[in-house]
N, C-alpha and C positions, 0 to 999 in steps of 0.2 A: 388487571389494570393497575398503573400505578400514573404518580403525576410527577411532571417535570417544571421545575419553580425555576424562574430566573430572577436575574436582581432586578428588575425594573415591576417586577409583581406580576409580570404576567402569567399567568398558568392555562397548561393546557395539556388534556391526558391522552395519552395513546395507548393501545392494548396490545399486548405484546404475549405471547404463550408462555406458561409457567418455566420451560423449558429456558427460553432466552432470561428469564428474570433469576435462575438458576444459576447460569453462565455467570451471567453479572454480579452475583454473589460472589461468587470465586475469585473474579479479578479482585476484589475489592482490597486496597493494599493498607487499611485501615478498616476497625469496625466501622467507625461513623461518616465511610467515606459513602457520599450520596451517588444515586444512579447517575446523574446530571454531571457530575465529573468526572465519574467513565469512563461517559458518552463524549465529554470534550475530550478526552486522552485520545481515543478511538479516534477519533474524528482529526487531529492534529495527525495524531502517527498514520492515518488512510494519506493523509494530503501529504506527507513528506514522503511516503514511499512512493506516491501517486508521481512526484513530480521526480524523486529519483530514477524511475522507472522510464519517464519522459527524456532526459537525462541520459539514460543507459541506451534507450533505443537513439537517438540523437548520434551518438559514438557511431554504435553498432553500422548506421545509415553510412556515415563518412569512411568507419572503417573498412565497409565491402568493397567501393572501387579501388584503395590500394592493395587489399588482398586478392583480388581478383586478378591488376597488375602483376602480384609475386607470385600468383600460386598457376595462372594464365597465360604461359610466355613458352617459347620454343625453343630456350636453352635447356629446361626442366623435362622436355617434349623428346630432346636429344641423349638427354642420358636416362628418362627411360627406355629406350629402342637400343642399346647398347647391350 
């Protein structure tokens, strides 16, 4: 177990396998960097890939009916059979 402190004093611990507090060692990009800023890095970089990804499928949606137009057509249909 270990405990996660924020500025306002609140504290509250959650328990997590030696395994994950391992991990978290490793990222640390300082000795004295705390688990609780990790956790916010983690949590920022989750939400921006999160909403990139939202983003990329967004495209992907729009992009299917023009590609479907280019790649779906009877000129394309005529020079393959040639």
């Amino acid at each position: 177990m270990y405990t996660i402190v924020n500025y306002m004093s609140d504290v509250t611990t959650i328990q997590v396998n030696k395994k994950l507090v391992k991990s978290l060692k490793d990222l640390k990009e300082y000795p004295r960097e705390t688990y609780e800023e990790i956790l916010e890095k983690m949590i920022k970089t989750y939400k921006r890939v999160k909403q990139r990804n939202q983003y990329d499928k967004f495209l992907h949606k729009i992009q299917q009916a023009k590609m479907k137009e280019l790649w779906e057509n009877k000129e394309d249909d005529v020079w393959e059979n040639v």
